[in-house]
C-alpha positions in Angstrom: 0.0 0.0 0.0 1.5 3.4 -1.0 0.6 5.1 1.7 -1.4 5.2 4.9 -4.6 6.2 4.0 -5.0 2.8 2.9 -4.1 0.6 5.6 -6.3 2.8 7.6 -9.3 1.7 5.4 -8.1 -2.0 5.4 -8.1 -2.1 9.4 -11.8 -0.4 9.0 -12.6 -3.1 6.8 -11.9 -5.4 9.0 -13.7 -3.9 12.2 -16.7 -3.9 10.0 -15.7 -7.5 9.3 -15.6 -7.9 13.0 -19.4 -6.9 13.3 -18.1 -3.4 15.1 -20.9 -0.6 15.3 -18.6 1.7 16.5 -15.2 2.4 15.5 -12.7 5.4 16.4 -10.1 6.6 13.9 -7.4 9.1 15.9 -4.3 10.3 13.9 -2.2 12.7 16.2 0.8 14.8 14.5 3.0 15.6 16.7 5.9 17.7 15.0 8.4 18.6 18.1 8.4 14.9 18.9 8.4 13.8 15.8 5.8 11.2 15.5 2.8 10.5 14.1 0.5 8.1 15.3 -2.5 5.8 13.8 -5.1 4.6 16.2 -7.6 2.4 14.9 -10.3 1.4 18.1 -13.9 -0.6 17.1 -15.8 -2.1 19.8 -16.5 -5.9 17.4 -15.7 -9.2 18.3 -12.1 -9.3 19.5 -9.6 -11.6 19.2 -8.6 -14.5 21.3 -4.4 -14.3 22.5 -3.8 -16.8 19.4 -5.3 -14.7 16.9 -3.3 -11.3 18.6 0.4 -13.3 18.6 -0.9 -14.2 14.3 -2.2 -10.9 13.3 0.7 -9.6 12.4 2.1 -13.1 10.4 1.6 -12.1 6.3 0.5 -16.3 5.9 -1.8 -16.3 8.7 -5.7 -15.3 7.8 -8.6 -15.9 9.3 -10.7 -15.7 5.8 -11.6 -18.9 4.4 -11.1 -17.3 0.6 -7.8 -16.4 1.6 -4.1 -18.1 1.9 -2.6 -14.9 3.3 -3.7 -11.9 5.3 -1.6 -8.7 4.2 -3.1 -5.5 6.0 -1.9 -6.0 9.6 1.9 -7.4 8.4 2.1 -4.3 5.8 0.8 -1.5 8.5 3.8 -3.1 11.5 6.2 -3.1 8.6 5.2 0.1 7.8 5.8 1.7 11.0 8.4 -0.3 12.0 10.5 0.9 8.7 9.9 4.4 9.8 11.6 3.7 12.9 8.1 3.4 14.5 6.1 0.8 16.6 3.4 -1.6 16.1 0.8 -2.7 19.2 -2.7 -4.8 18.9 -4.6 -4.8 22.1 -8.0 -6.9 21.8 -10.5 -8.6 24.3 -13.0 -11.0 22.6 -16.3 -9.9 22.8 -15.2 -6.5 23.4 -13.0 -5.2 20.5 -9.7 -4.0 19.3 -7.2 -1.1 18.9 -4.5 -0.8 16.3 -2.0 1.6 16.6 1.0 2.2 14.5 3.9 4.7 15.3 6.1 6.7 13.0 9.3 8.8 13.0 6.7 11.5 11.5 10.2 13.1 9.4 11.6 9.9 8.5 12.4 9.4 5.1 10.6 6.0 4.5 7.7 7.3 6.3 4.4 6.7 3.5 2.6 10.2 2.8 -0.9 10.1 4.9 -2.4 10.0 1.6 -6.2 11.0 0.9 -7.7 11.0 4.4 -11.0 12.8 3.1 -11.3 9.6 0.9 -10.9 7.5 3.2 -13.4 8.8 5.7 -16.0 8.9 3.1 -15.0 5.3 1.9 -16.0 3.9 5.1 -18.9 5.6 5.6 -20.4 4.2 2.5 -18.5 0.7 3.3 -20.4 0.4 6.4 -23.8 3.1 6.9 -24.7 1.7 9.8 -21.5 2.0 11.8 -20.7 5.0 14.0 -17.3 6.8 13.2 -15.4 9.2 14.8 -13.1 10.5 12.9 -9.9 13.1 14.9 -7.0 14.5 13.7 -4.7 16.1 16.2 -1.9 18.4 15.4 0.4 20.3 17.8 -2.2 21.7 19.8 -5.1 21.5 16.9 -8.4 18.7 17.1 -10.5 18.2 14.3 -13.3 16.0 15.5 -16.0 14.5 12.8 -18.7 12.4 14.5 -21.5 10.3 12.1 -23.6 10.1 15.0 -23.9 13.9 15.2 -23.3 14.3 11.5 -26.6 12.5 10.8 -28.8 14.1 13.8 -27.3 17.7 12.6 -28.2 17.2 9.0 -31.8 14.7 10.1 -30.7 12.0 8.0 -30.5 8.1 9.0 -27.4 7.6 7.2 -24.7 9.8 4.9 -24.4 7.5 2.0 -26.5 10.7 0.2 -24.2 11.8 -2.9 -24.6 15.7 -2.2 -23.9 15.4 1.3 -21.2 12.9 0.8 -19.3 15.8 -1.1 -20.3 18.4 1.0 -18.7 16.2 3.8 -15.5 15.8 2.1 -14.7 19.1 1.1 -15.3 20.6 4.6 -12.5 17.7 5.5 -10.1 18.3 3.2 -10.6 22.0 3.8 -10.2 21.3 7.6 -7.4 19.3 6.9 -5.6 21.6 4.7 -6.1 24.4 7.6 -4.5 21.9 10.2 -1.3 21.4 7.7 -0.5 25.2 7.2 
């Protein structure tokens, strides 16, 4: 994956998998400490300790079409390359996190990549589900919430073309603000 905008939808795709209702997307920036951090949380099924110790083995899957399982093994190899770190934490029947750490200024870092995009992937992946979406930088929060999206608007779900623009505009232009 080029960059990680993508393995941020793949680890969605799989808490939808997972049967998660809710699921809780933080990336924080942080410039003078030079990292920047991934946090994927959803409240699905969890993993049991033998599944955990696997995730992150590229010929280990848990889907029966499958021979290999490439999104968690790409994402620690990610961060790991850009002198980062790699954790799963997950309770069955309760859920999991995800979180991958980057040197943010290190030069085989991947670019974020189309956040925006990615939001409004998973929203239509998965209308149901509750996302909170936060992007922290040095100081700075930008907080999107479907829950309150959808009461604000008086919609039952975002998967409406006009508001699906709308939505990512104001995120890319909230995003561009966040960058300057």
């Amino acid at each position: 994956m080029k960059d990680l905008s993508l393995h941020i939808l793949d680890i969605i795709e799989n808490s939808v998998r997972a049967g998660a209702k809710k699921i809780d997307i933080l990336i924080e920036q942080d410039i003078k400490k030079d990292i920047l951090k991934v946090s994927i949380k959803d409240n699905g099924k969890g993993m049991e300790k033998r599944l955990i110790k696997n995730a992150a083995d590229p010929f280990f899957t848990t889907k029966k079409s499958k021979r290999v399982g490439l999104g968690i093994p790409l994402l620690k190899q990610a961060a790991e390359s850009a002198g980062g770190r790699f954790k799963i934490e997950s309770k069955k029947k309760k859920g999991t996190k995800i979180e991958a750490e980057f040197q943010d200024s290190h030069i085989d870092r991947k670019p974020l990549g189309d956040i925006a995009e990615t939001f409004i992937s998973a929203v239509l992946m998965a209308p149901e589900t509750e996302f909170i979406f936060r992007y922290k930088k040095d100081g700075s929060d930008l907080v999107l919430k479907t829950k309150e999206l959808k009461k604000q608007i008086g919609v039952e779900t975002l998967t409406n073309t006009n508001i699906l623009k709308e939505l990512k505009d104001l995120l890319n232009n909230k995003l561009k603000e966040l960058q300057e």
